[in-house]
C-alpha positions as CSV (number, residue, x, y, z in Angstrom):
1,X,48.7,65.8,-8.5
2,X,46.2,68.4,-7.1
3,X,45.7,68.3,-3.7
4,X,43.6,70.0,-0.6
5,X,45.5,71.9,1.9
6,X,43.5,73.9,4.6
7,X,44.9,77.5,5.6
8,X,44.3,77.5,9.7
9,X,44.5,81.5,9.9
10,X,41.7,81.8,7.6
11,X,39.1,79.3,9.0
12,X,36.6,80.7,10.8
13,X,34.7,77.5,11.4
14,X,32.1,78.6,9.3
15,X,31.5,74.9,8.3
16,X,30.5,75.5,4.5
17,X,32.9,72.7,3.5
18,X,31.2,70.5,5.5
19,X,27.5,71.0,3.9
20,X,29.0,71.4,0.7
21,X,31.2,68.2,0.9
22,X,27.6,66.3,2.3
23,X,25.7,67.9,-0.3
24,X,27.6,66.8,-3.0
25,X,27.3,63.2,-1.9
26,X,23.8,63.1,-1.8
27,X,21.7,61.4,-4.0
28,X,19.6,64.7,-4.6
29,X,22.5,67.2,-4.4
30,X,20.3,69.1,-2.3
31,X,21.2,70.7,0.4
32,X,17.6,70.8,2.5
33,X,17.2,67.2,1.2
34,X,20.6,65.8,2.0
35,X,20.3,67.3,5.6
36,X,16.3,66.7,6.0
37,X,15.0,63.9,4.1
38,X,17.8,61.1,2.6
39,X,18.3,58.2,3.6
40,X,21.1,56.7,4.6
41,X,22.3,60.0,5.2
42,X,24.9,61.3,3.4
43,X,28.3,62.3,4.8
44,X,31.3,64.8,4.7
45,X,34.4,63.1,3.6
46,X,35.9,66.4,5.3
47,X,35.7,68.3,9.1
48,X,36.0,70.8,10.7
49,X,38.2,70.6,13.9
50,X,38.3,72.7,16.9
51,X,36.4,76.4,17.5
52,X,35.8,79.8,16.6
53,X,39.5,80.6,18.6
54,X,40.9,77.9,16.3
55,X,39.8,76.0,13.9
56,X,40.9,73.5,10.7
57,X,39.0,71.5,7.7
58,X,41.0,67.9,8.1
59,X,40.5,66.4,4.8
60,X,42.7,63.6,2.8
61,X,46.4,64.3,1.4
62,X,45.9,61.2,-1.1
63,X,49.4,60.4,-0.2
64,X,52.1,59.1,-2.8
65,X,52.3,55.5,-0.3
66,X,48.4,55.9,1.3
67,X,49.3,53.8,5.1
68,X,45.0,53.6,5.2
69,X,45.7,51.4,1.5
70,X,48.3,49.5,2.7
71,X,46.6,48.6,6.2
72,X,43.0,48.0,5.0
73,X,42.4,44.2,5.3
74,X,38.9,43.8,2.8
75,X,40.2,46.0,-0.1
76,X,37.9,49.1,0.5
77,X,40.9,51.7,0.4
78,X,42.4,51.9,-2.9
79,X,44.7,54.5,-4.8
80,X,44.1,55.0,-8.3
81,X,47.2,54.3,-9.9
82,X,46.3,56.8,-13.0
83,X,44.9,60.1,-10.9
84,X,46.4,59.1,-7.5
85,X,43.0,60.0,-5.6
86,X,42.7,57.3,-3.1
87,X,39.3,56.5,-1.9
88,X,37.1,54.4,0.4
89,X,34.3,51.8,-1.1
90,X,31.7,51.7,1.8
91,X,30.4,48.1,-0.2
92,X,34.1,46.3,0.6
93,X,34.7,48.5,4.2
94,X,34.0,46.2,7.3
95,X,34.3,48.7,9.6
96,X,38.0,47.7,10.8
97,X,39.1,50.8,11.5
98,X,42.4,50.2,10.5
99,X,42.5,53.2,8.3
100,X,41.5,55.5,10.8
101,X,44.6,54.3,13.1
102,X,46.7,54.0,10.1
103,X,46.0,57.9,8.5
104,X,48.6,60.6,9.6
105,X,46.1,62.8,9.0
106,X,43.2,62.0,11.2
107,X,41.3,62.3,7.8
108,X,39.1,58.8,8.0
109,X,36.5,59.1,10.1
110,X,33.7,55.8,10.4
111,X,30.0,56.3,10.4
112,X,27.3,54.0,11.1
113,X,25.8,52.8,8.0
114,X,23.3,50.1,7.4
115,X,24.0,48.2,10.7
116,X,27.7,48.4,10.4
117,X,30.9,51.3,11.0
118,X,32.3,52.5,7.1
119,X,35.1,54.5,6.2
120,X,34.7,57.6,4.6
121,X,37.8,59.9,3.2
122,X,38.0,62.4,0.4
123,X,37.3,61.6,-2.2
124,X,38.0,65.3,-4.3
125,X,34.7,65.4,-5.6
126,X,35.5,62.7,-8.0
127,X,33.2,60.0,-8.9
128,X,36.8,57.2,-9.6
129,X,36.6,58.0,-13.2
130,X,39.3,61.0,-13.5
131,X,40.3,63.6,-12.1
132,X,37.9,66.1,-10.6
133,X,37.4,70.1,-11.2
134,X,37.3,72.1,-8.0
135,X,35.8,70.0,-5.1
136,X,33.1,71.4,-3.5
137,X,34.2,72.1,-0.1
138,X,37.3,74.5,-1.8
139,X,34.7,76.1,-3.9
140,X,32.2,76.6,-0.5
141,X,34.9,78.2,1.5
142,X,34.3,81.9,1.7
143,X,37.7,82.9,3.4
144,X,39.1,80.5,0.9
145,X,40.5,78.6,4.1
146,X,41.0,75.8,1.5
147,X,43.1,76.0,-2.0
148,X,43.5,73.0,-4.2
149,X,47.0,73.2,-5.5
150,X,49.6,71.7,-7.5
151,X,51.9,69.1,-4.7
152,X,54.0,66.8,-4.4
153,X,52.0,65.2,-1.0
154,X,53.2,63.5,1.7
């Protein structure tokens, strides 16, 4: 399976991935409008860590035995057992945070949403019915920081 890998000499914490991983979210796919006007607002399934010294997108490995699938108690992390993208249904998540502890990665992060914390993760740009093209924060990267590549995943 495809997967995301970030290159750390290349990012220059430019944080394109991070508007164009929001963006594509959105209900608008509008940039102005996913940052200015939606509601709830949309978010990043990827981030940004650190500086302009040293920085890193931290995004989801969809790993061959997901720990965040395994550990999450309501159901809302689930691997697709055709494609192998494992993502995050913010209807089932109860805020747990049992993912987030669980994830090798640091890649779950929980937002406030609607009254109550939710799980977002990766999700490679796909809506859970196949296997995505390019996902948008790989295609926003100008360094090319991120590459989307053939692996065998953790």
């Amino acid at each position: 399976m495809k997967r995301i890998y970030a290159i750390e000499a290349w990012c220059v914490d430019c944080r394109r991935c991070e508007v164009a991983c929001k963006t594509f979210h959105s209900k608008s796919r509008d940039t102005v409008r996913a940052f200015k006007v939606e509601y709830p607002v949309p978010q990043s399934r990827i981030r940004v860590e650190g500086g302009r010294q040293l920085s890193l997108a931290v995004n989801c490995r969809h790993c061959a035995q997901p720990k965040c699938v395994e550990g999450c108690i309501s159901g809302a992390m689930r691997k697709d057992p055709r494609t192998g993208v494992v993502t995050s249904d913010p209807q089932k998540c109860v805020g747990c945070r049992t993912c987030v502890s669980l994830c090798p990665f640091g890649a779950v992060h929980v937002e406030e949403a609607a009254g109550k914390g939710v799980a977002y993760k990766c999700d490679l740009c796909g809506d859970g019915k196949g296997q995505p093209g390019e996902p948008s924060c790989v295609a926003a990267c100008p360094n090319r920081a991120l590459v989307y590549v053939e692996s065998e995943g953790c």
